[in-house]
Every structure is written in structure tokens, then in C-alpha cells.
N, C-alpha and C positions, 0 to 999 in steps of 0.2 A: 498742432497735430502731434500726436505721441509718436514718437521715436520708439522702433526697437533694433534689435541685434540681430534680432530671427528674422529678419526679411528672407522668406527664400520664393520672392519672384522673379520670374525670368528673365535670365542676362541678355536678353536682348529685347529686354527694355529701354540697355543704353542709348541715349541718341547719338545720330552717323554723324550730324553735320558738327562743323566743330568751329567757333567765332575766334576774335582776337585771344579774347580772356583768356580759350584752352590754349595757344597758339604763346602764349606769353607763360602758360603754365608748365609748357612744355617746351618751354626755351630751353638754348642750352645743353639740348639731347645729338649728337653725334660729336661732340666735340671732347667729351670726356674718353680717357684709356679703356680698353676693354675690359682688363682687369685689372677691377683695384686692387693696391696692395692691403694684405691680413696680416694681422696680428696675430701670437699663438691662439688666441682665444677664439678666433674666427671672424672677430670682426673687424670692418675697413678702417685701416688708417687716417681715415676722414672725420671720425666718427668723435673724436675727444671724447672726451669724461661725459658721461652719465648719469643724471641723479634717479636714484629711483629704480636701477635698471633691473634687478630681480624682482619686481612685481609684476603680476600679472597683468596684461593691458585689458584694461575697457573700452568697448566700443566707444561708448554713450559720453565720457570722459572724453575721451580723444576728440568728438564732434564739439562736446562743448570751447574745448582748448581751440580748436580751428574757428570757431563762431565769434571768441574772441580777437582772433587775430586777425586770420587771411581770407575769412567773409563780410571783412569792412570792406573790405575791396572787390567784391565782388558784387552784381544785381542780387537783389532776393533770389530771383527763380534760378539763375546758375549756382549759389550754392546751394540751395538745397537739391537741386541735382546733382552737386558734388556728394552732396553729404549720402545722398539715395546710393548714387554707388559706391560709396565707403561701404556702406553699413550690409548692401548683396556680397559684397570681398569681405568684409569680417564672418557675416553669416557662412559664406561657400568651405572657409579655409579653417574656420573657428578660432578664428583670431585670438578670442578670450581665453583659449589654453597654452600662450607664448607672453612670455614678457619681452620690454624693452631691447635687454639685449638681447637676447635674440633673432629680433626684429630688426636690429643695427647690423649684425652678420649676416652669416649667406644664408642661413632659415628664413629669412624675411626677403631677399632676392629669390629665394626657391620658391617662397609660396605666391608672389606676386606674379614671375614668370609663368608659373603652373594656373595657376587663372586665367590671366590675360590673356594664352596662348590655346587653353583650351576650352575655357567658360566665355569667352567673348568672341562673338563675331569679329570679321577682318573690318569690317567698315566701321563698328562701334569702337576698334580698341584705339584708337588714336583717342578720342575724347574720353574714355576710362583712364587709361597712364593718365593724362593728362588731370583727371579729377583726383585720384589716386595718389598724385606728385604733391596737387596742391596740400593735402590732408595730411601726406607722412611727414611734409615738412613741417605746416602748420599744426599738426594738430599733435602729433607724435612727436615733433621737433627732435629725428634724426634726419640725414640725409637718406635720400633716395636712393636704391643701391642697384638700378637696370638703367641701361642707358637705350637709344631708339632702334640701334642698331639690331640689337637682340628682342627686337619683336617681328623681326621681318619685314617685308616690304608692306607699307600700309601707303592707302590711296593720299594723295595731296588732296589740300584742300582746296575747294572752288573758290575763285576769287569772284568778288560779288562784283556786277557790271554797273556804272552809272546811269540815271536815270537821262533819256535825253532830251535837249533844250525843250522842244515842243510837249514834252509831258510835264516843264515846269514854269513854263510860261502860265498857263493858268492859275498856277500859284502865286505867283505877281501879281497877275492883273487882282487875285482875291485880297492880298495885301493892301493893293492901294484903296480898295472897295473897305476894307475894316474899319471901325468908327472907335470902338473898344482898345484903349492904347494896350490895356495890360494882355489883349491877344493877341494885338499887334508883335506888340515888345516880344511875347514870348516864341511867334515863329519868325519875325526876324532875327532874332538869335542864334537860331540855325542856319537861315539862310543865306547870313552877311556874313556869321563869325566861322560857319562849318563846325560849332562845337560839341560837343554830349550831350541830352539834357541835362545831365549828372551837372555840368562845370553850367549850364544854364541855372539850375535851383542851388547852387553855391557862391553864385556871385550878389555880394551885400555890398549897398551903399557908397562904404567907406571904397571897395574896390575901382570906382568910379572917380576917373580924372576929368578937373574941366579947364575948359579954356578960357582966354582975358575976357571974351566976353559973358561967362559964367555959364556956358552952356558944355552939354556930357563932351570928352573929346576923347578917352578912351576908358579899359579897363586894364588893370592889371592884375592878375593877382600869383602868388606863392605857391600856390599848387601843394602847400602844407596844412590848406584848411581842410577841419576835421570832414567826413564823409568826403573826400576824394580818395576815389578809387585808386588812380592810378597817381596819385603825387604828380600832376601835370602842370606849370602854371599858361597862365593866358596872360600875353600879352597883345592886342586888337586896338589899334585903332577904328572907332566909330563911324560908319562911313553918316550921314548928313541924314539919311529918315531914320535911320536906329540912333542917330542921338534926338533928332525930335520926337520921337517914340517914345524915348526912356522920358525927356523934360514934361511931355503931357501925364507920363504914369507919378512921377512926379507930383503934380497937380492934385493927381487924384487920392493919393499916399500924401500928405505934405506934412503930419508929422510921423513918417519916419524918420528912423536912429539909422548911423552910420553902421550899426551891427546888424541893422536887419537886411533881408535878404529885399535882394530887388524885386522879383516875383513874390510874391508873399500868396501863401496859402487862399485858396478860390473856393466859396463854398459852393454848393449846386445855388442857391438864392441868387449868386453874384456876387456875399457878401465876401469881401478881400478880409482875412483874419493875419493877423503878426505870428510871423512862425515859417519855418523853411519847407518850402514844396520838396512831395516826396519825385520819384520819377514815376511812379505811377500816375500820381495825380500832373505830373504834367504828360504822360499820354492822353489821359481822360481831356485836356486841356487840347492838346492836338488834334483829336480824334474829332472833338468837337468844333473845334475852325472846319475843317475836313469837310462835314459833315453839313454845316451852315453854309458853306461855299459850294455846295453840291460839287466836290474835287477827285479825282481819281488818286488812289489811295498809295500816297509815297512818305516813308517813314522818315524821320529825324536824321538815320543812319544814312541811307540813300542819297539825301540832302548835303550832310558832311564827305560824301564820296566825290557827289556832282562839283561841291564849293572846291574841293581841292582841282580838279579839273580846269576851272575858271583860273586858278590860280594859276595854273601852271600854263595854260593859254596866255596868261598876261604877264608871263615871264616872271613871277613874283621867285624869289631866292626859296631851297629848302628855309633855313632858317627862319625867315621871317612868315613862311604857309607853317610851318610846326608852331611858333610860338601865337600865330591866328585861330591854330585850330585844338590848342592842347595839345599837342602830339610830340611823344616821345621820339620818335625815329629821325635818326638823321640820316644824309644823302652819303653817298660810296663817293663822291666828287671831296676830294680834300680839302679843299677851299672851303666845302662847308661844314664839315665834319668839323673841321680843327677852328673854325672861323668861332669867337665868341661876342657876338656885337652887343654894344649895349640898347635901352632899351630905348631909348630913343630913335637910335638908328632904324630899328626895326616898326618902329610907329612912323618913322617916316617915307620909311619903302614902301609901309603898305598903302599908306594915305596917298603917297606919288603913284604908286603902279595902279593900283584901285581906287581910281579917288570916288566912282559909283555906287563902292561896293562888290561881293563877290556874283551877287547875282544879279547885277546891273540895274535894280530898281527903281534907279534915279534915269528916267525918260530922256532926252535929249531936249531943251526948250528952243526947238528951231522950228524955221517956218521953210515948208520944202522952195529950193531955190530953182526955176526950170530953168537959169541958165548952166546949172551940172549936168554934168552928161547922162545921159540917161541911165546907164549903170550903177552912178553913186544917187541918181534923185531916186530909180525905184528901192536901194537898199535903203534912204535913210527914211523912206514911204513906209514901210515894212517894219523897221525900227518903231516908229512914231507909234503904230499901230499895234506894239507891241508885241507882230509875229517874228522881230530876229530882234537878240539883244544887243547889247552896245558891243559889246566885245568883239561877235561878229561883225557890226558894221563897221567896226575899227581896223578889222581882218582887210575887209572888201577894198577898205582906204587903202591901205597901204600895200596890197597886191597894185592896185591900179596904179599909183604911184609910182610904184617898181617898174613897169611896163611902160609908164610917162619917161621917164630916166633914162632906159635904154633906148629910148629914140633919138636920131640926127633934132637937134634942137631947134631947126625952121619947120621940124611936126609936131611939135609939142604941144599940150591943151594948154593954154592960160588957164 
């Protein structure tokens, strides 16, 4: 689609809601001085040397330099919503009649705040700064010269709520129902690891550790490989049907290369092609489990919110739910913050804390015992049957237990 300058469609075209990406774009906003220190010339202290800085800027320029850099990192459809509202702020302000520096000083703080605060709705300007941020950095590669404070009070963002157990129980039971390993493989990956599709269509082969007895036993990887967004790595161990998962897709792939990717390209035929799934084509991929499962419609994202919930029900450490899920953030508890485990450690906290898996897919093989007390025989009834998962009947255990304990010990259940 052609690119122009002159877009002059309406600023409240922006959209209100605003995800991690803007949220990570716009890091970093309240914590800088109010005002920067200038230089005679007008611009910030911050700013070093320049090349170039008496030309005029181009729009078109500017996008391309951002497309190069800091739209590796983002979806398709978020930059080009970055780039849709660069190009409404160059058109509104006429960007193409200011050069570089200019742009470095307080002429490029004037005309930014004079936008944002007049051309932008309250509820959209949170996500423009934010796309705006990305662009002068990336694309213009000065610094950003407004900080958040000086936009006013703008709405926080919604925090998105997890999906709960009984809306993904029937995604389970379509799991075990799957005959197709490479559909399998590709929504277990969400469901056991909690990770992006993004870090799902980047993990190859070689990333793949196995055990003595030659089967998957985890993945790792650097989080340096090329299309990663966020430079995240993944360290997971495999709980026991995602690594029979991966050894049957295996099967089906058996001469792949250590460099190709584990998912490999799916054409609508079936036919599996060598070459790296994009994220679209692994929705079209989701969409269509979904769809064959007659499922109620919960995304990738949803999934990786629910998995950390799991996690954190089973007591799993921040550290070792970050490097399960790709995730950069660490916990405000010092211990983990400052804690640097290696990676073993962290493969085997998660194997011990979750030896199931995050979303407990692996069944219990028990046969219900009627001499339990009725309590634990109708949870593990329930369990069996797939309406509460292990996690919970693990809950149920050790409540009841706790209640066994504090009794005089001539009332106690054997």
C-alpha cells in the first residue's frame, strides 16, 4: 500500500486501547527531569552530535529508517499503525518544513505537545506518544524530547482478565482428541509453555534438548534469533505429551536440518513446506483447531495469561515462570530480581513443580479408591472426568490434610 505525507484523516482514527508493545514503547515516561537541560543552540543536552542535522526531514525517509529497525520488533499490524500515525503528525504539523535539528530542540517538543494535546483525543493519546516515541527514536533517531507528565492525566490501561478453568477444559479434552501431531505440537505450545506465537514459529530443531533416552526433554533458546521481537530467550522444560508431540511431528519431518524450524510452513493441502511459519499463518493454524473442535474462541494471548496463573498456583519461582514463558519482567521480591540461576536449575524447578505440565493435560492414571473419604473420592471423580484439573485436586489434597493435622491424633482419617 502506498505511503503518503498528506494523510489528513481524522485523529481520532487513533486506537484507545493500548497492549504491551505501546506499554513498553512508552516506558520510561515519568521518571525522566522535567526539564532538560539546552544548549545555546536550543537543543537538549541529550542530544550529541548529529549528522545530517540541516536537512530537511522526510516523512517517507523517516518510516523507511523505522521499518528498518524498530519494526523488526514489532507485529505487522502494530507498525503499520505506528507508521499511520506518524505520517497524520507529519501531515498535521508539516513536518517536511523543519530539519533534524530542529526537531532535537524545543521546535520538535512544541510541535509534538501542540498535537497531542490538541489533535488527539484523551483516550487515544496514550497510544499516539507511544507510536510517536517509537518512530522519533527509530526512525529519526533523536531522542524523544516530552515526557508523560506533560500530557496530562491519561486513563491507565485495562488489564486484560484470564480466561477461567471451565472455559479451558474443553480445550484439553480437544487436545487429547487431536490425531494430527503438527496441531497438536503447535497448541501445546501455548498451552504447556505460555509462549508467543512469535517465540512458537522461531523455535528450530537445533533448539531442542533430549534426554538419555533420546527423547525431546526441553528447549532453549538465546532469544538473539533473527525475528524476535522482543530479544526474549526460552528456557522450558517439556512436560511428557509436548515432548511426545514434538517426537511424532518428528516422524512426520524426519529429514529435517537442525536449522529448520519446528513448525514448518502448512499449506491449505496439508502439505508441510521447509521455511519459517509466519504469525499469521500460525493464527490461520489456531483458528482452524478452534474451528474443527467446535471451541469457544480463546486466543494464544489469553492462554499465556491463564499459563502464568497455573504457575503461580503451583508455587513456580518468578524466574523460572519468565524464562517458561519468554518474559522479560522480573518480580519486585529481591531474591528474584537479583537471583541469577543457571539453566538447569530452572529446568528442574519446573519439571519438579509441574511435572503435568501448565495446564495439567496429563490425566491422573488412578482408579477412584471408595475407601477416601468422600471429599477426595468425589474430587479425584471430577478430575478423572476432566471437569477440575490436577492442580485443583492437589488444592483439595492438601487443604484436607491441613484439617487432618489439626486434629487430637485418636481422630485422625488413616
Amino acid at each position: 500500500m502506498e505511503r503518503s505525507s498528506n494523510d489528513d484523516s481524522n485523529s481520532s482514527d487513533v486506537p484507545v486501547s493500548m497492549g504491551a508493545r505501546e506499554q513498553l514503547a512508552f516506558a520510561g515516561d515519568g521518571n525522566e527531569p522535567d526539564n532538560q537541560p539546552t544548549r545555546d543552540d536550543g537543543l537538549s543536552s541529550r542530544v550529541g552530535a548529529i549528522t545530517d542535522d540541516d536537512s530537511l526531514v522526510n516523512a517517507d525517509d523517516v518510516i523507511t529508517n523505522f521499518e528498518k529497525l524498530g519494526a523488526l520488533r514489532l507485529r505487522g499490524g502494530t507498525s503499520y499503525q505506528y507508521e499511520r500515525i506518524f505520517l497524520r503528525f507529519a501531515s498535521a504539523v508539516s513536518l517536511n518544513r523543519y530539519s533534524k535539528r530542529q526537531l532535537a530542540g524545543l521546535k520538535g517538543k512544541e510541535l509534538l505537545l501542540r498535537y497531542l494535546l490538541e489533535k488527539v483525543p484523551v483516550p487515544s493519546r496514550r497510544t499516539a506518544c507511544a507510536a510517536l516515541k517509537c518512530i522519533w527514536e527509530e526512525g529519526l533517531k533523536i531522542p524523544f524530547p516530552i515526557v508523560r507528565r506533560e500530557l496530562g492525566e491519561l486513563p491507565e490501561v485495562g488489564r486484560r482478565q484470564s480466561p477461567r478453568d471451565a472455559d479451558v477444559m474443553p480445550w484439553i479434552g480437544a487436545i487429547s482428541r487431536e490425531e494430527d501431531p503438527y496441531l497438536r505440537t503447535l497448541v501445546l505450545f501455548i498451552f504447556q509453555l505460555g509462549i508467543r506465537p512469535s517465540h512458537a514459529c522461531l523455535f528450530r530443531w537445533s533448539h531442542t534438548k533430549y534426554g538419555p533416552d533420546g527423547k525431546p526433554e526441553a528447549i532453549i533458546t538465546t532469544g538473539r534469533e533473527a525475528g524476535n521481537k522482543k530479544f526474549t530467550p526460552v528456557k522450558a522444560r517439556l512436560p511428557q505429551d509436548l515432548a511426545d508431540a514434538l517426537a511424532e511431528l518428528k516422524k512426520v519431518v524426519p529429514d529435517a536440518l537442525p536449522e529448520d524450524t519446528i513448525l514448518p510452513r502448512h499449506k491449505r493441502n496439508g502439505q508441510l513446506v521447509r521455511g519459517r511459519m509466519t504469525s499469521q499463518q500460525f493464527a490461520y493454524q489456531w483458528e482452524r483447531f478452534q474451528k474443527k473442535h467446535l471451541l469457544s474462541h480463546l486466543r494464544p494471548v489469553d492462554l499465556r495469561h491463564w499459563t502464568s496463573t497455573i504457575c503461580r498456583r503451583a508455587g513456580l519461582s518468578y524466574a523460572a515462570t519468565n524464562a517458561l514463558q519468554g518474559h522479560k519482567c522480573s518480580s519486585q521480591n529481591l531474591r528474584d530480581r537479583y537471583d541469577n540461576p543457571e539453566d538447569d536449575e530452572l529446568l528442574l524447578e519446573q519439571g519438579t513443580t509441574l511435572p503435568g505440565g501448565p495446564c495439567g493435560y496429563l490425566m491422573p492414571k488412578l482408579e477412584v479408591d471408595q475407601a477416601l473419604p468422600v471429599e477426595l473420592t468425589q474430587a479425584l471423580s471430577k478430575t478423572l472426568s476432566g471437569e477440575m484439573l490436577p492442580s485443583q485436586f492437589v488444592e483439595n489434597i492438601t487443604a484436607y490434610l491441613t484439617r487432618q493435622l489439626k486434629k487430637p491424633a485418636n481422630t485422625m482419617v488413616a
